[in-house]
Kinemage of the C-alpha trace (Angstrom):
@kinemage 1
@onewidth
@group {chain A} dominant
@subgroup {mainchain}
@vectorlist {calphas} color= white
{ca unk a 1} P 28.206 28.298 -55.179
{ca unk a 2} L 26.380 29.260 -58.219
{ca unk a 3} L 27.247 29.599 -61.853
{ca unk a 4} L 25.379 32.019 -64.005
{ca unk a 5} L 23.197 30.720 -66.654
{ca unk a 6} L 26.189 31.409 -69.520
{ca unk a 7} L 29.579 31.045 -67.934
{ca unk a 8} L 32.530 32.099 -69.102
{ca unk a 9} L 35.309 29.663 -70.282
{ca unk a 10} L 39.075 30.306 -69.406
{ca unk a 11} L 41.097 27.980 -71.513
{ca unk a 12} L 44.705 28.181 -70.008
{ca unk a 13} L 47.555 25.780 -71.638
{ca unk a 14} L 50.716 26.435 -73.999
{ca unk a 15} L 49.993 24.227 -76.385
{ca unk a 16} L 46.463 22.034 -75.948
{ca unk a 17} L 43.770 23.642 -78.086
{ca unk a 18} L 40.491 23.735 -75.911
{ca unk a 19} L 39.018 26.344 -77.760
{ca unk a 20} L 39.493 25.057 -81.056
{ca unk a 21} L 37.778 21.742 -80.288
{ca unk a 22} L 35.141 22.889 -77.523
{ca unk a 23} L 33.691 25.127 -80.983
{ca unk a 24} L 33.934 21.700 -83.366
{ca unk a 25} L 31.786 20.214 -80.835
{ca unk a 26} L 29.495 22.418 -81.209
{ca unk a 27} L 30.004 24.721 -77.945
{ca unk a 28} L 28.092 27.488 -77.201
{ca unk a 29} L 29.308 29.639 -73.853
{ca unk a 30} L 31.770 32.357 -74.361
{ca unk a 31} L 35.541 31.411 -74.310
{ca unk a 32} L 38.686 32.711 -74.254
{ca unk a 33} L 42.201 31.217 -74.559
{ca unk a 34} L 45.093 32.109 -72.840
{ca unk a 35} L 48.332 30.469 -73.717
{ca unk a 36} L 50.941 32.476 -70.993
{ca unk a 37} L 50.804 32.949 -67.523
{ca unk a 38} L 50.649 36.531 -68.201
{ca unk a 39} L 47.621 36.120 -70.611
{ca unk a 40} L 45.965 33.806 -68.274
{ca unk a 41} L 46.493 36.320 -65.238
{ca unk a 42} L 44.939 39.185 -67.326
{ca unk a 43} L 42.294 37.305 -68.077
{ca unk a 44} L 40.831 35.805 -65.022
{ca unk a 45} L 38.790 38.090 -63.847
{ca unk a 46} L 36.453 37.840 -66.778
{ca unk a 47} L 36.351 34.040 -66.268
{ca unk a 48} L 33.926 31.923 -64.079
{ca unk a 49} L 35.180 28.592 -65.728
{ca unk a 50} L 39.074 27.887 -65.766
{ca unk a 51} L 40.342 25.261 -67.260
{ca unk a 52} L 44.287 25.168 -66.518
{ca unk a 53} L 47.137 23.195 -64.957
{ca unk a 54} L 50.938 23.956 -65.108
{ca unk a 55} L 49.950 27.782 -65.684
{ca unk a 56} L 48.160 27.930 -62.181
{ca unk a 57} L 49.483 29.866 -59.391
{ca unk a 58} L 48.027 29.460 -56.165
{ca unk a 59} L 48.140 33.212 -55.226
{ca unk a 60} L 45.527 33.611 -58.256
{ca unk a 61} L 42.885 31.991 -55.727
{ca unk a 62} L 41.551 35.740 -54.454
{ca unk a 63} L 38.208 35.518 -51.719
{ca unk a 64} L 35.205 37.410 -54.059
{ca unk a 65} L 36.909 37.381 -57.317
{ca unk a 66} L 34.010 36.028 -60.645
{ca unk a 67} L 35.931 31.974 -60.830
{ca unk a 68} L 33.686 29.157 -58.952
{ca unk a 69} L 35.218 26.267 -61.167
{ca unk a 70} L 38.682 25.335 -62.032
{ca unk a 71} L 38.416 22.059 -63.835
{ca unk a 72} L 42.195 20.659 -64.188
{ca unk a 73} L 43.411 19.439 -67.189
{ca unk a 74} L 45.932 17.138 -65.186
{ca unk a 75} L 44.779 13.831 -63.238
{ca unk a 76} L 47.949 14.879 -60.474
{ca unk a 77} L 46.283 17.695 -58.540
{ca unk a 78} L 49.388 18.677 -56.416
{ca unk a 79} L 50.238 21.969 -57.520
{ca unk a 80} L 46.602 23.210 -56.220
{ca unk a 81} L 46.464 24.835 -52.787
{ca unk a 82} L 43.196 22.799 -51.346
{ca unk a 83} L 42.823 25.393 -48.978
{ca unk a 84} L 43.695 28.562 -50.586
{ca unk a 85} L 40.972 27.712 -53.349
{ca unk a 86} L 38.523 26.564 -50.443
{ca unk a 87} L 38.949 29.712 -48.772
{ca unk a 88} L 38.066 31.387 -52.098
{ca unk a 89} L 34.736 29.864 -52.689
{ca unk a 90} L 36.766 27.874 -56.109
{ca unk a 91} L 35.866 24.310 -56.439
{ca unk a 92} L 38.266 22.199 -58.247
{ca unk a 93} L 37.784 19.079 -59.942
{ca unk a 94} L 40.608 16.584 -61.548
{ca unk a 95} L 41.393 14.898 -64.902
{ca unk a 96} L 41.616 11.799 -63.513
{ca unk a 97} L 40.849 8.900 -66.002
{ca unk a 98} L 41.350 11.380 -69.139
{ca unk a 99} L 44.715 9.677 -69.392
{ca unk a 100} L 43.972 6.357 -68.680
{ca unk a 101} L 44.570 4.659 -71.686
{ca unk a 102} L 47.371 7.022 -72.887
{ca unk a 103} L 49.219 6.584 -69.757
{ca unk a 104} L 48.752 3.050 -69.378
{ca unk a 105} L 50.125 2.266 -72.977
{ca unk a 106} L 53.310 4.818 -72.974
{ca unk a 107} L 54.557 2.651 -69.442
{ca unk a 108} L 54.094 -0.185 -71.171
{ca unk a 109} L 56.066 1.173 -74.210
{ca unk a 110} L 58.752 1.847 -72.482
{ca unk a 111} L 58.663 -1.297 -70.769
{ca unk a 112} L 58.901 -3.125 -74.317
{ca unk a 113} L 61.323 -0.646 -75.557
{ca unk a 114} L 63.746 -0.986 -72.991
{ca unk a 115} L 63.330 -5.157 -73.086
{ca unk a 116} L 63.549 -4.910 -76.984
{ca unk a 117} L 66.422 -2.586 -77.049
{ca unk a 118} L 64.626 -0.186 -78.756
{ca unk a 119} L 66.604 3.044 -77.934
{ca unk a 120} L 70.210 1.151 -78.725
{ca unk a 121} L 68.440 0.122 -82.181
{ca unk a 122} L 67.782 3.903 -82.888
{ca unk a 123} L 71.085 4.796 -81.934
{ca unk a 124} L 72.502 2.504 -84.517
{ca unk a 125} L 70.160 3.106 -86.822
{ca unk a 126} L 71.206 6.649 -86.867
{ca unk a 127} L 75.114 5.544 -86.937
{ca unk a 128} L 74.354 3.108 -89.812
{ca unk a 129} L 75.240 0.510 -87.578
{ca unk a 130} L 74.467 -2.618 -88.323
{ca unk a 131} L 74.820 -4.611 -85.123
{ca unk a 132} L 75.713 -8.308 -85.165
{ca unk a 133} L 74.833 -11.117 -83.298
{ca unk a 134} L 75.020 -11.304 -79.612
{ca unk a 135} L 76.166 -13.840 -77.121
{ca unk a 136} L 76.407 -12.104 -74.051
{ca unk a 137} L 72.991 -13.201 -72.480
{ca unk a 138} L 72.805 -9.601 -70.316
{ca unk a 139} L 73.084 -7.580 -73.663
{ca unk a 140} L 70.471 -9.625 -75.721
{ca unk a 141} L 66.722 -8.894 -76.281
{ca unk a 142} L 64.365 -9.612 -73.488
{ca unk a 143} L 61.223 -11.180 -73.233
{ca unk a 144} L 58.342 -10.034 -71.086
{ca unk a 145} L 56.184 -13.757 -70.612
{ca unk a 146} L 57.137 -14.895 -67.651
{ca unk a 147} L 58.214 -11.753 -65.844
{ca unk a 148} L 57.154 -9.912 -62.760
{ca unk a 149} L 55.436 -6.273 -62.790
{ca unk a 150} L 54.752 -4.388 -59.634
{ca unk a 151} L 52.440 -1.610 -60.107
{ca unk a 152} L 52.827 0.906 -57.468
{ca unk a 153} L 49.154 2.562 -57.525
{ca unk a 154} L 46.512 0.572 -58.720
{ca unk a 155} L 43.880 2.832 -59.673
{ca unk a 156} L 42.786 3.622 -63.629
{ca unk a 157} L 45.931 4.140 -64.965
{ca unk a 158} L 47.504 1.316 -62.951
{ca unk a 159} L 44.736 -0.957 -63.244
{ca unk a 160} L 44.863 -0.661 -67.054
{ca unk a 161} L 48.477 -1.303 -67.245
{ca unk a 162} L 48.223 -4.212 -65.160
{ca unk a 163} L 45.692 -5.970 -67.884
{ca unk a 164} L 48.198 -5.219 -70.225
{ca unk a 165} L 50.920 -6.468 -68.749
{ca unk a 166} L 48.531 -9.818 -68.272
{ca unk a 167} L 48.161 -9.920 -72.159
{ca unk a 168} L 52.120 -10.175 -72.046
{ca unk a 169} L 52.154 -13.228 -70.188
{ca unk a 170} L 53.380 -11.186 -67.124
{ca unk a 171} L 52.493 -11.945 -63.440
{ca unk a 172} L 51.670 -8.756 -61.912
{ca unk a 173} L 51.338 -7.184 -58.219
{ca unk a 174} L 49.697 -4.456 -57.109
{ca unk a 175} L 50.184 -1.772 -54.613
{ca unk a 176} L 47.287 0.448 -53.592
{ca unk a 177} L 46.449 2.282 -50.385
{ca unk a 178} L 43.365 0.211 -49.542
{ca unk a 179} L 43.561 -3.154 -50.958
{ca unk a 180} L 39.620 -3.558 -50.294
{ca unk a 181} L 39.478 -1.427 -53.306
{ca unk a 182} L 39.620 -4.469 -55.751
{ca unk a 183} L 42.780 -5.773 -57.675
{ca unk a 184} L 42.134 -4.390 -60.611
{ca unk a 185} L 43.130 -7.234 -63.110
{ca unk a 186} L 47.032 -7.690 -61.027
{ca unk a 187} L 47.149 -10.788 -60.051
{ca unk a 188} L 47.626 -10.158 -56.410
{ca unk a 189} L 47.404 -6.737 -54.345
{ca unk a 190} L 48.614 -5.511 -51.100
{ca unk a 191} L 48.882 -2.378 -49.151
{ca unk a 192} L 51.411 -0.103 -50.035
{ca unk a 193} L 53.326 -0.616 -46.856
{ca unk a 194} L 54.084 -3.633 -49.068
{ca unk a 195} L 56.375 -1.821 -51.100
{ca unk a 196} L 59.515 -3.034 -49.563
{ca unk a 197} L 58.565 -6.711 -48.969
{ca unk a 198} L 57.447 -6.893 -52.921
{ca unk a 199} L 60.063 -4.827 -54.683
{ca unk a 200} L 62.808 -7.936 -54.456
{ca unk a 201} L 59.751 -9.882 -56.718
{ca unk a 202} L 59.971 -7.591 -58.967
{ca unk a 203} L 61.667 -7.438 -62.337
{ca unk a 204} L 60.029 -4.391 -63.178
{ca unk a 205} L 58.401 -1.687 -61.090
{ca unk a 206} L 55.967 1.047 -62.489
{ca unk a 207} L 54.729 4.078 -60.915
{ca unk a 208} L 51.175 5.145 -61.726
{ca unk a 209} L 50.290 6.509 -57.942
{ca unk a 210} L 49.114 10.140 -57.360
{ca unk a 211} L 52.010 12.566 -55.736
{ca unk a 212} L 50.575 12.682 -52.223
{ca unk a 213} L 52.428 13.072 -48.646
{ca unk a 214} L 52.397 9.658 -48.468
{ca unk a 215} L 54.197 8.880 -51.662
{ca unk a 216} L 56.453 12.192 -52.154
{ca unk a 217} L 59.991 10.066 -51.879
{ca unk a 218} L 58.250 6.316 -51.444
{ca unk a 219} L 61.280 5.245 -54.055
{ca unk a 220} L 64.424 6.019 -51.839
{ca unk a 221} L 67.859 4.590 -51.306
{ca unk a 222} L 66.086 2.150 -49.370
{ca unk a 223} L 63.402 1.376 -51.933
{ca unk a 224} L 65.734 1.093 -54.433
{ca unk a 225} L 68.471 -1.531 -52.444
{ca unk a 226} L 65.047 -3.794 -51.991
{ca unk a 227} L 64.978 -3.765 -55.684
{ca unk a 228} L 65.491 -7.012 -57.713
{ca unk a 229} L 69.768 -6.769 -58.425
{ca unk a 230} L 69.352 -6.181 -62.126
{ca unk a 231} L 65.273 -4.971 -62.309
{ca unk a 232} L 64.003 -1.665 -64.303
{ca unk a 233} L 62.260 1.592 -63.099
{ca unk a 234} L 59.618 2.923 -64.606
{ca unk a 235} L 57.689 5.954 -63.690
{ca unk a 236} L 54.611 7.495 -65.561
{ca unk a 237} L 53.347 9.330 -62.070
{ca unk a 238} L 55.324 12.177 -60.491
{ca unk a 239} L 59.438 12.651 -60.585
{ca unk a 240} L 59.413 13.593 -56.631
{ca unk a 241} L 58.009 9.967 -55.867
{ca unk a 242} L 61.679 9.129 -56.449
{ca unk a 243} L 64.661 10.547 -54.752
{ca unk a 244} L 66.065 11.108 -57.644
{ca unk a 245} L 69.805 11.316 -56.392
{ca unk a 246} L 69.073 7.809 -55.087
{ca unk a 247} L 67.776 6.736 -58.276
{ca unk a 248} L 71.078 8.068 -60.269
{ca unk a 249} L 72.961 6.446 -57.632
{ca unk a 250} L 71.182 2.851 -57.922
{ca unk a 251} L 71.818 2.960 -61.439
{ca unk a 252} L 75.319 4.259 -61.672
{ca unk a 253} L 76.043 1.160 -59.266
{ca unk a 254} L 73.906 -0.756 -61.221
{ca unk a 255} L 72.308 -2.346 -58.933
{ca unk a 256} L 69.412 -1.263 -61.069
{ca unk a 257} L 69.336 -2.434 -64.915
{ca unk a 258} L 67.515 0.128 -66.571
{ca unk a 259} L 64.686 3.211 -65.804
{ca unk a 260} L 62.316 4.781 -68.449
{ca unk a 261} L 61.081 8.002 -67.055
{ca unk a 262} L 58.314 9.626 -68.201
{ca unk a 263} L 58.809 12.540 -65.117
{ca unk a 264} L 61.621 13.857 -63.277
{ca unk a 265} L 61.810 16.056 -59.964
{ca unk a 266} L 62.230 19.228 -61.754
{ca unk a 267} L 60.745 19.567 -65.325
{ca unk a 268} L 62.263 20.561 -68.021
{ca unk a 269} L 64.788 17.938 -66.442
{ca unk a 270} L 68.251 20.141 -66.020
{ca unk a 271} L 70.557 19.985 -68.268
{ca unk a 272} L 73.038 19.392 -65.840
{ca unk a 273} L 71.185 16.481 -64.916
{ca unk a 274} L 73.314 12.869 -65.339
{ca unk a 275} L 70.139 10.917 -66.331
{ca unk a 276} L 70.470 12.523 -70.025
{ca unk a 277} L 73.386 10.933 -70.374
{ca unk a 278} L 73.136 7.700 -68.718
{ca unk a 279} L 73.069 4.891 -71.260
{ca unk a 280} L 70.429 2.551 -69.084
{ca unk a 281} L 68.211 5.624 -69.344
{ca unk a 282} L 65.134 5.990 -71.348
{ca unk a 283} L 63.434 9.736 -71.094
{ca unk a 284} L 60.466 11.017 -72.452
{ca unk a 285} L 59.288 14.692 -71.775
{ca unk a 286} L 55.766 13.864 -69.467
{ca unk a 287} L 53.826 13.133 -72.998
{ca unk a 288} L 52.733 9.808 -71.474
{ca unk a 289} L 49.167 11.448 -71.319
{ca unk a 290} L 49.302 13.164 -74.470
{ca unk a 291} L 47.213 12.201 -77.246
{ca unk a 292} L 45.353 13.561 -80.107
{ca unk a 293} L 41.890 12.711 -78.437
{ca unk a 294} L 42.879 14.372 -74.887
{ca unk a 295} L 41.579 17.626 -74.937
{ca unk a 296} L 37.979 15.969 -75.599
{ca unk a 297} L 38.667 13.896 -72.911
{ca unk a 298} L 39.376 16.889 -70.418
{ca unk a 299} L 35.861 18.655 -72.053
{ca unk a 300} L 33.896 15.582 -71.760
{ca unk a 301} L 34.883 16.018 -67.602
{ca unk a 302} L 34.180 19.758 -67.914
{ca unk a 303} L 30.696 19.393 -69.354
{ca unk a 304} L 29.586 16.602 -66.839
{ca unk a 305} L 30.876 18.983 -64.035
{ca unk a 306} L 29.140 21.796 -65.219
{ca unk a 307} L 25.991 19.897 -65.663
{ca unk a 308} L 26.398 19.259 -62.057
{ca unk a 309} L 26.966 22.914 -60.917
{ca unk a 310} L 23.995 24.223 -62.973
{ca unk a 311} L 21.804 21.509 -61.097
{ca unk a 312} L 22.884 22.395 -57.616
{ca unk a 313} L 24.653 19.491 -57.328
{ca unk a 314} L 27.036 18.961 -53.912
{ca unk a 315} L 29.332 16.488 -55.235
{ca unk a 316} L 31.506 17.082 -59.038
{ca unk a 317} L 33.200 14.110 -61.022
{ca unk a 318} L 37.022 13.705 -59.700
{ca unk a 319} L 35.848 16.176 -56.990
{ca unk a 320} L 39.239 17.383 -54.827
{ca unk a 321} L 37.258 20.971 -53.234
């Protein structure tokens, strides 16, 4: 596969603003920005460089159309057709470590916020409630020295979080698919056909793994009955690595304290949905890898992949075709 000498630059996202910040740093290849679908799809065939994610379609990989590249402005990768863009000639490359930090620090957020009682505070704040002092031991504050983190996919993003979970005076576990791999800063690791054996260790479990086949519904009914009586869910990777009728049921029972869900199964999450409303909830919209420096993060990836393509190059940075 070869690029020509100036490629052109297909900036596809709603919001993100590629082509604002790819000029302030001083790029030089001809861009355009597409914020739809439908402006993305026009587009494309002008385009030997996408850069895209929850606007992609898979039927937009065509055999002999101009794109070679599609670098993803996501770290998950799942809504790609491997073979569809393989069969197009259109490598593909992932985001993964762009959100690293960002990622890592929102699932530790919510882990303080939901020990602090953050959420309830707001609430009263916005009631101009003053709340008194409590004796109930299972309503108070919580501290996290002395607790136990499981991190379900120790890789950047869970790696990072486990370090900061060690500067909390946590213990922390880790779960990755080859424990050879390295722990990672936890302070022990294990397979993840582990999962069940260290949930009941557990006081809180986080999920930073990638949405694979392997992990689509790892956090069933099952998963969640191994769970610590009491322990809190947190998930910054993908809402289908829960069942998520299993997790509404788990914490209607309350066998599980509290979850803080940076994903859900289907996003927006539905209104009809009962975790809105459930007060041991704590939602955020998937912003846990949005921050102000992110779209130089993403560019940084581009430019090192394109560096790579220019030169002939077999393998790309985050390389998934």
């Amino acid at each position: 596969m070869a690029l020509p000498d100036r490629p052109t630059l297909l900036f596809a996202h709603v919001a993100y603003r590629f082509a604002e910040r790819y000029a302030a740093r001083g790029g030089s290849l001809p861009v355009i920005e597409a914020r739809s679908l439908e402006e993305m799809e026009a587009r494309l065939p002008e385009a030997d460089v996408l850069l895209v994610s929850g606007l992609w379609r898979n039927h937009l990989a065509k055999p002999g159309g101009r794109l070679k590249f599609i670098q993803s402005i996501s770290a998950g990768v799942d809504q790609y057709d491997r073979a569809a863009l393989a069969a197009a000639g259109i490598r593909l490359a992932s985001a993964q470590g762009a959100n690293a930090h960002a990622v890592s620090e929102h699932a530790i957020a919510l882990i303080l916020a939901l020990a602090r009682r953050i959420p309830e505070a707001r609430d009263n704040q916005a009631r101009k409630h003053w709340r008194g002092m409590i004796g109930d031991l299972t309503r108070r504050e919580d501290e996290l020295g002395g607790k136990t983190l499981l991190v379900v996919g120790i890789g950047r993003i869970g790696g990072r979080l486990a370090r900061l979970a060690k500067a909390f005076g946590m213990t922390v576990i880790g779960l990755r698919r080859d424990p050879a791999n390295g722990a990672e800063g936890a302070d022990e690791i294990h397979a993840m056909s582990a999962l069940k054996a260290q949930l009941p260790r557990a006081d809180y479990v986080a999920l930073t793994c990638a949405l694979t086949e392997e992990t689509r519904g790892l956090m069933d009914a099952a998963a969640f009955a191994a769970m610590k009586p009491g322990a809190t869910l947190v998930n910054v990777a993908r809402g289908r690595v829960c069942d998520e009728a299993a997790l509404v049921a788990a914490l209607q029972s309350g066998h599980i304290g509290q979850a803080a869900l940076d994903v859900t199964a289907d996003e927006p999450l539905p209104a009809a949905s009962p975790l809105w409303t459930m007060p041991n909830v704590l939602i955020t919209p998937h912003t846990g890898g949005e921050t102000r420096s992110y779209e130089d993060n993403v560019l940084d990836l581009m430019e090192e992949n394109l560096g790579r393509l220019r030169r002939g190059e077999a393998t790309l940075f985050n390389q998934v075709v």
